[in-house]
Every structure is written in structure tokens, then in C-alpha cells.
N, C-alpha and C positions, 0 to 999 in steps of 0.2 A: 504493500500500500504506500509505503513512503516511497519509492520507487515511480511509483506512478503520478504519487502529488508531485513530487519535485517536477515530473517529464509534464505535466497540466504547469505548471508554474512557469516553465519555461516556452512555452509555446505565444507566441503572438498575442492571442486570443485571451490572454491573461492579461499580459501585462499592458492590452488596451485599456482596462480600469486605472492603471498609474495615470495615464495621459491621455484622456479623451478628445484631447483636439488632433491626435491623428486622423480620427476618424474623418473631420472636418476637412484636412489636408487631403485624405483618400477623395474624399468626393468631388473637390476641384479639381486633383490630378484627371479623375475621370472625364473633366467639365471639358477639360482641354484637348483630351485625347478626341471625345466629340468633336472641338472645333477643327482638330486638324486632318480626322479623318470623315467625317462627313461634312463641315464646314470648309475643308480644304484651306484655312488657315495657318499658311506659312508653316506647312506642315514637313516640309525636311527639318528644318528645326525646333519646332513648337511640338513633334512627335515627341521626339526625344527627349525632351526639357522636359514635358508632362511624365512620359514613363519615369523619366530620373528622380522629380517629386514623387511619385507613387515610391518607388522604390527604397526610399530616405526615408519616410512616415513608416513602414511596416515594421513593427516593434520588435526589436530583439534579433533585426538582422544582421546590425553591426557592421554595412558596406561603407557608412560614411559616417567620420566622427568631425564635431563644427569643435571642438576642445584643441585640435591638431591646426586646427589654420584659427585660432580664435588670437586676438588683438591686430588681423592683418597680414601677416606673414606667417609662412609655415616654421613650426615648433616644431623644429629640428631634433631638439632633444626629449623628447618625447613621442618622435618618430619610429625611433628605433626599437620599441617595445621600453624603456626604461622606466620606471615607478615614478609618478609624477608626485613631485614633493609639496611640502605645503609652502615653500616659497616661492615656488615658481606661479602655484594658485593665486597668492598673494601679488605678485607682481603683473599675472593676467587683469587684478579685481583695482589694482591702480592705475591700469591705462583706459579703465573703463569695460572690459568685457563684461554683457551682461550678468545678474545672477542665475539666470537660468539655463545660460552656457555652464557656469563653475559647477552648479548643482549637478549636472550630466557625470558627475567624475567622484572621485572619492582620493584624497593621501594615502600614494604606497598602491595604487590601482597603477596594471601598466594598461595598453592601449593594443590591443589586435586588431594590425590595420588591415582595412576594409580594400576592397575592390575601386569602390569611387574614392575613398582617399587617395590611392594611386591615382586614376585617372585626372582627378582636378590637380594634383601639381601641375599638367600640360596646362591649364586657365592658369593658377597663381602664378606660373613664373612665367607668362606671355606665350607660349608657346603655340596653342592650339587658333587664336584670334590672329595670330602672325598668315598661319601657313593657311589661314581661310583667305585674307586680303591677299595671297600669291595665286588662289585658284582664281577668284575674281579679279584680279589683274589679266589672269591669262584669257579671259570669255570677255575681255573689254575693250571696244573698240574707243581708243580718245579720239578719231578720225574728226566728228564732229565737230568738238572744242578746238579742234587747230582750223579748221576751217572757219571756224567762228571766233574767236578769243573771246568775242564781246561778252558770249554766257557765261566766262568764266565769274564775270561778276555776278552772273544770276546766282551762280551755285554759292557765292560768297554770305551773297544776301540772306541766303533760306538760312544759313545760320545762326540768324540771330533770333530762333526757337532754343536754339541751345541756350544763350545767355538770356534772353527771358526768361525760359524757364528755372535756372539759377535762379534771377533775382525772385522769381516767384516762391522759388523753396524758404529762400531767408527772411523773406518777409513773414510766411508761416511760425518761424518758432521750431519748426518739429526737427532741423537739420542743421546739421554740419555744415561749416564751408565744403569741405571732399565731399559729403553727402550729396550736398545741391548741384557739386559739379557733376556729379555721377549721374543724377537725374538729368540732369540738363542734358545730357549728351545723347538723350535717349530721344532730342528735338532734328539728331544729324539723321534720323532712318537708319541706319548702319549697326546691325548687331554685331558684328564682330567688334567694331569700337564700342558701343556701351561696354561691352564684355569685358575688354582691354583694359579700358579705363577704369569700371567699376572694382574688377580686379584688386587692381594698385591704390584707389583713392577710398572705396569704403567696399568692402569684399563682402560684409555682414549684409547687402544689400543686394545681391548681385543676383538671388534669385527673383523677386518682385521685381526686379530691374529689368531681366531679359524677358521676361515672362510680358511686362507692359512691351518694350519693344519691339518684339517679333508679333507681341498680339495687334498693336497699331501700325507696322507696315503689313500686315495682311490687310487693312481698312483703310489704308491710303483712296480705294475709291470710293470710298462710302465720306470720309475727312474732306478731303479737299474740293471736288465738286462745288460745294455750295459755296464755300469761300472764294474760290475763283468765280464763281458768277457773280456773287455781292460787289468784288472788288473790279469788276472789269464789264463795261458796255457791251452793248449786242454788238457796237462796229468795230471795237476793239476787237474782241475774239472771234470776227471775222476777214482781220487781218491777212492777207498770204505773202507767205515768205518766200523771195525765190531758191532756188535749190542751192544745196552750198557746194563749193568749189570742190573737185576732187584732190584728195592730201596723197603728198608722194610718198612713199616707201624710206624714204630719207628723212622727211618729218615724221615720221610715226617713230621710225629708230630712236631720232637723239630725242625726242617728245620724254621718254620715260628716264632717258640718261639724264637730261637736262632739271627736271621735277625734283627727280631725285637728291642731286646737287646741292639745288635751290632751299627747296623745304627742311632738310635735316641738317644744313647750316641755319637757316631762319632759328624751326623749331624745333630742335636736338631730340628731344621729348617724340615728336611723332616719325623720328627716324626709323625704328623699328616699320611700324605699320608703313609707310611710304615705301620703304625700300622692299618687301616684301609685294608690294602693288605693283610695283615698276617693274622688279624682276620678273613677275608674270608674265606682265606687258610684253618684256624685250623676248620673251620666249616667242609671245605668239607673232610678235611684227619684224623679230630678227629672220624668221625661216629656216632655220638655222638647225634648231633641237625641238625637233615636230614631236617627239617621244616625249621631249618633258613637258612641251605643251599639254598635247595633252595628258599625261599623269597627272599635272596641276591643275587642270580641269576635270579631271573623273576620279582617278583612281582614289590621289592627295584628297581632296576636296571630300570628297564622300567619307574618309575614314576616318578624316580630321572630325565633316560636321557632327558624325555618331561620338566621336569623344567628348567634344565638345556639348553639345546638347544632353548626354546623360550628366555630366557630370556638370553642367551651372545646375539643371532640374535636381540636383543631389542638395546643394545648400539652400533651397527651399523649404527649412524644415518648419514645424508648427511652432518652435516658438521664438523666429525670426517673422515668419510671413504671414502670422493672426497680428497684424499691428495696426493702430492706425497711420502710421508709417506707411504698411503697402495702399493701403485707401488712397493717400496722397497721393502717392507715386504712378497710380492709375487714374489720377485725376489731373497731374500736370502732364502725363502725357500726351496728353488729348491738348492742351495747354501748348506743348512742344509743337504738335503737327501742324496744331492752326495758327503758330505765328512763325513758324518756316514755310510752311506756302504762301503765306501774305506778304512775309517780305523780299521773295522773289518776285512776285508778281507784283507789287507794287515800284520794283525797284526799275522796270521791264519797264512799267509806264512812267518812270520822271526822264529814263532813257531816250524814252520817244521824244520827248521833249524837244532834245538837241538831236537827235536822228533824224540825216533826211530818208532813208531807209528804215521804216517803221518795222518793230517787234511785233510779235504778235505775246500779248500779256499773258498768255495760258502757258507758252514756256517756262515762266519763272515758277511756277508750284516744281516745276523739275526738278528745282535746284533741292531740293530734301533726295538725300539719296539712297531712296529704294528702287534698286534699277533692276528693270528699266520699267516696274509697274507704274513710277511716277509719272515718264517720263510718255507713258499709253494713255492715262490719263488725260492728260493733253491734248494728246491727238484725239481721245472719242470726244473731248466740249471743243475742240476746234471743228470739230466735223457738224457735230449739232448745230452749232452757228453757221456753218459754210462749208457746204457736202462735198465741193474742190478743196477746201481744204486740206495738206497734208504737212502736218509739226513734227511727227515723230521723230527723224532726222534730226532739225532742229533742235526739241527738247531734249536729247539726249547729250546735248553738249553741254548743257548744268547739270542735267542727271551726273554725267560721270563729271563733271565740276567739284558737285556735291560730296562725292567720293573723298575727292581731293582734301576738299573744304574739310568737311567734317572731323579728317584723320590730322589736319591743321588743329580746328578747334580742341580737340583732343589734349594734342600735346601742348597746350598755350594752360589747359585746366591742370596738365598732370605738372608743368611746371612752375605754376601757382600756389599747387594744393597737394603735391606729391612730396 
């Protein structure tokens, strides 16, 4: 009989009485898997992330411990199976780790590390957000933005969702400077940078964090729409742009050499993500290593997204992501996306101003860079307005602007607040 109690005590099913908000976490992980698999919501990585939260909730599996990466960095010394002392508790509970991280542990407990403690070192130490901006380098055409330079300041402008939304955290109360940056980056469209930066700047966040991200570019067409019509005339958005010039094989080359350069002397900070963008780039515009093209596009990218997406869904647990904290954070994102589309499109029409070759203002919603769903967008309210109408082209030269931008704004937060 005691045999038996012990093998009932140890089971799941038990130890959901300790902590009843698992239960709560299982049922959104479920909420998600819905949206991504009948909702088709950004579901290469919104799958994964959800399975990963499921996976971290179920009691007594021990794949992922938040004591191991608690104050920010991985706890090295505590990695190794070693008995975590009580000064080390003590010095966790002085930089602020929650009590209900400390509580998770006990003095003279060692740590049997888990499956996703492995995998997220590839998030905490940059690893897995790098080699995704190498395959999306490789599938990116900058052809447009050199044709055009002028979008490069669309894709500038949509950034400044990111810094609104900052200033909107700070004024809340409920955040950190790192905090609000972390939020805020989730105004560039780009998971792999919220990922990055949430990482480095506030890591305790980083579930609620991608979880809003990836759930708001799946709803870039559902967000933006209305905001492009409020901000923009019927004659506006029936602009036609003539077709852009074709870019030689020679600008495409030094295009990613040149970026590269540029940006990670500017922003030392987003030299990692740039340089990994670019290298993609010269795979696929050099001609040169069609193999690692595409490995950077299929093979890379797919094995990378699986790591990555179990394991942010892994620090999701119930007693980071029951906060009014994630409330916010799902409420400035929506916050993020409607003042990145606004300020590209707005920034499209003071352009016109001095343009004698008029924009068409549904471009600039591009400039937020979820590519190239932002960038279609545009082209289905250009066409609504004017059935000759064709932006796609066009809009994708802030689209992947955006890209640019975003992984700028980035590293401008992580050298601020890093």
C-alpha cells in the first residue's frame, strides 16, 4: 500500500492540487494550438510555442526549471547538478527574483536538468533568433528597397510602435525600463527580434512576449486595414506607382556587404542579428553556395524554428504568465501595431508633399515587418481602391526596410537597457 500511495503521489494528477493554475495554463496552451491549427495562426511558430506551454505546466515533468535561468542569465553553477545553497537563494531574492521562483526549490536540492532547459540555452545565449534572421535573409529579396531607397524611410517610420509602445509601458507603472523595451519591440513584427531582445533585456517575460507577437502578426490583416483607410483618402490609395527599375546583380551583392558594415558600426548591439540577415542575403544573391542557400532556407530554418518555439512556449509557466503583466502586454501590442502602421503611412503622405512623383500611402503600413503578409496587405486596399492597381513590389521595399529597421531599433534598446 505504501508503494502504491507514494507511485498516486507522484503522478501529475496529484500534484495538480499543489498548483491549480496549471490547469488554467493547460487550457490556453490548448486555446493556441486551436488558433494555429484550425485558425492557421502563424502556426510554424505559434504551434510550437503552445505545445512548449503545455509541456512546462504538466506537473512533475521536470523538462524545464525557470530557478536555472532565474535573475536573467543562466546559473551556471547550478547547472551542473550541484546543491543549490542558501546563499546563492539569497542572492537570487536580492536582484529581485520572484518568491514564487525561490519557493520552486529547496537548500541542498540539486537540479535534474530537463530536456527544454537544454534547448533554451540556444534562446538565452542568442543562438536560435540569430540562425532564424540567416534563413530569412536567405528567402529575401532587398531588390525592391534598392530600386527605391525612398521606402527605406517608410520602414524607419513604422518604428516608432516600438518607442510608443515603450513610452506607453512607463507610463503604466507595471514595468521596467528593459521590460518596456522588451514590449516595445514587439511594435517591429519580427519574432525572432522580440525573442532576441526579450532574451537579454527581461527573459522573465519572454513567454507572454512571443506568445503576443506571433499572435499579432498572424492579425496584421485584420490590425491594419482600418487604420490605413482612416489615415488615407479614396485618391490617395488610388495612387499608381510606376514599376521600379530593375536592380543588377552587382547591387544586390555589395547591398548586404555594405548594411552590414554600416549598421554594426552605427549599432554594435544589432550586429549579431544584421550580420546573420546579410549573410543569408549574400548566399542567395552571391550564386555562388546554392547548397547553403538553401539549407538556410529549409533544412536550418525548420530545425532552428522547432527549437526555438518549444522552448520560449517552455518559460510560459503559471506563475510568470497568470499576471496582470501578460494583460498589458497583450494590450500594448495591439498598441504597437496601430502606431507602426500609422507612422509609415503617415510619413508616405508629408513625403508627397515635396514628391513630384506621388506614393501611394498604403505602402507605408509595410514598413512593420511581417513579410511579406504586411506588405499583401497593401496590395489587397490598393486594389479595393483601384482594380489596376498593383503595390506589392512596391510595398515590399519597407516591408524588408522594416526588417532592417526593427533589428536597428533593437540594438539602440539592448544598448540603453542591456
Amino acid at each position: 500500500m505504501e508503494a502504491i500511495l507514494k507511485f498516486i503521489q507522484d503522478t501529475g494528477f496529484y500534484r495538480i492540487a499543489d498548483d491549480p493554475k496549471v490547469l488554467i495554463m493547460m487550457v490556453i496552451s490548448c486555446f493556441l494550438l486551436y488558433l494555429a491549427i484550425v485558425k492557421k495562426f502563424e502556426p510554424l511558430l505559434l504551434l510550437p510555442i503552445a505545445f512548449g506551454m503545455l509541456i512546462t505546466n504538466l506537473p512533475g515533468a521536470g523538462m524545464y526549471h525557470e530557478i536555472l535561468f532565474a535573475g536573467g542569465h543562466v546559473n551556471w553553477e547550478i547547472f551542473g547538478g550541484n546543491p543549490i545553497t542558501a546563499e546563492f537563494l539569497a542572492h537570487l531574492s536580492e536582484i529581485g527574483v520572484s518568491d514564487a521562483v525561490l519557493a520552486t526549490v529547496q537548500v541542498g536540492e540539486s537540479i535534474s536538468v530537463g530536456l527544454l532547459d537544454v534547448l533554451y540555452l540556444g534562446v538565452k545565449l542568442g543562438i536560435y533568433p540569430c540562425l532564424i534572421f540567416m534563413g530569412v535573409g536567405a528567402g529575401t529579396d532587398f531588390g525592391p528597397l534598392i530600386a527605391n531607397p525612398k521606402t527605406l524611410l517608410l520602414g524607419a517610420a513604422a518604428q516608432i510602435g516600438i518607442f510608443m509602445t515603450y513610452v506607453g509601458c512607463q507610463l503604466s507603472g507595471l514595468f521596467s525600463y528593459a521590460q518596456s523595451a522588451s514590449i516595445g519591440i514587439i511594435g517591429g513584427a519580427d519574432g525572432p527580434t522580440a525573442i532576441f531582445v526579450t532574451s537579454r533585456l527581461a527573459p522573465e517575460l519572454l513567454g507572454p512576449i512571443a506568445v503576443a507577437a506571433y499572435s499579432y502578426m498572424a492579425l496584421v490583416p485584420v490590425i491594419q486595414p482600418p487604420i490605413m483607410r482612416a489615415l488615407t483618402s479614396e485618391a490617395e490609395r488610388k495612387i499608381v506607382m510606376r514599376p521600379l527599375r530593375e536592380v543588377s546583380k552587382r547591387e544586390k551583392i555589395l547591398f548586404p556587404i555594405v548594411v552590414t558594415i554600416f549598421v554594426a558600426l552605427l549599432v554594435p548591439s544589432a550586429g549579431p542579428l544584421i550580420a546573420c540577415l546579410m549573410l543569408g542575403n549574400l548566399f542567395k544573391e552571391s550564386g555562388v553556395v546554392e547548397r547553403l542557400n538553401k539549407t538556410a532556407q529549409n533544412e536550418l530554418m525548420n530545425i532552428v524554428t522547432i527549437f526555438l518555439g518549444i522552448s520560449v512556449g517552455a518559460t510560459a509557466t503559471a506563475t510568470t504568465f497568470l499576471s496582470l503583466q501578460t494583460i498589458m502586454i497583450m494590450v500594448m501590442g495591439v498598441v504597437a501595431f496601430g502606431f507602426g502602421t500609422a507612422g509609415g503611412v503617415l510619413l508616405a503622405k508629408f513625403m508627397n508633399l515635396f514628391l513630384k512623383e506621388k506614393i501611394n500611402p498604403l505602402i507605408g503600413s509595410a514598413g512593420v515587418s511581417a513579410v511579406p503578409m504586411a506588405a499583401r496587405v497593401s496590395q489587397v486596399e490598393g486594389q479595393k481602391a483601384n482594380p489596376a492597381n498593383f503595390l506589392l513590389m512596391h510595398a515590399m521595399g519597407p516591408n524588408v526596410a522594416g526588417v532592417i529597421g526593427s533589428a536597428i531599433a533593437a540594438g539602440v534598446l539592448m544598448a540603453l537597457f542591456g
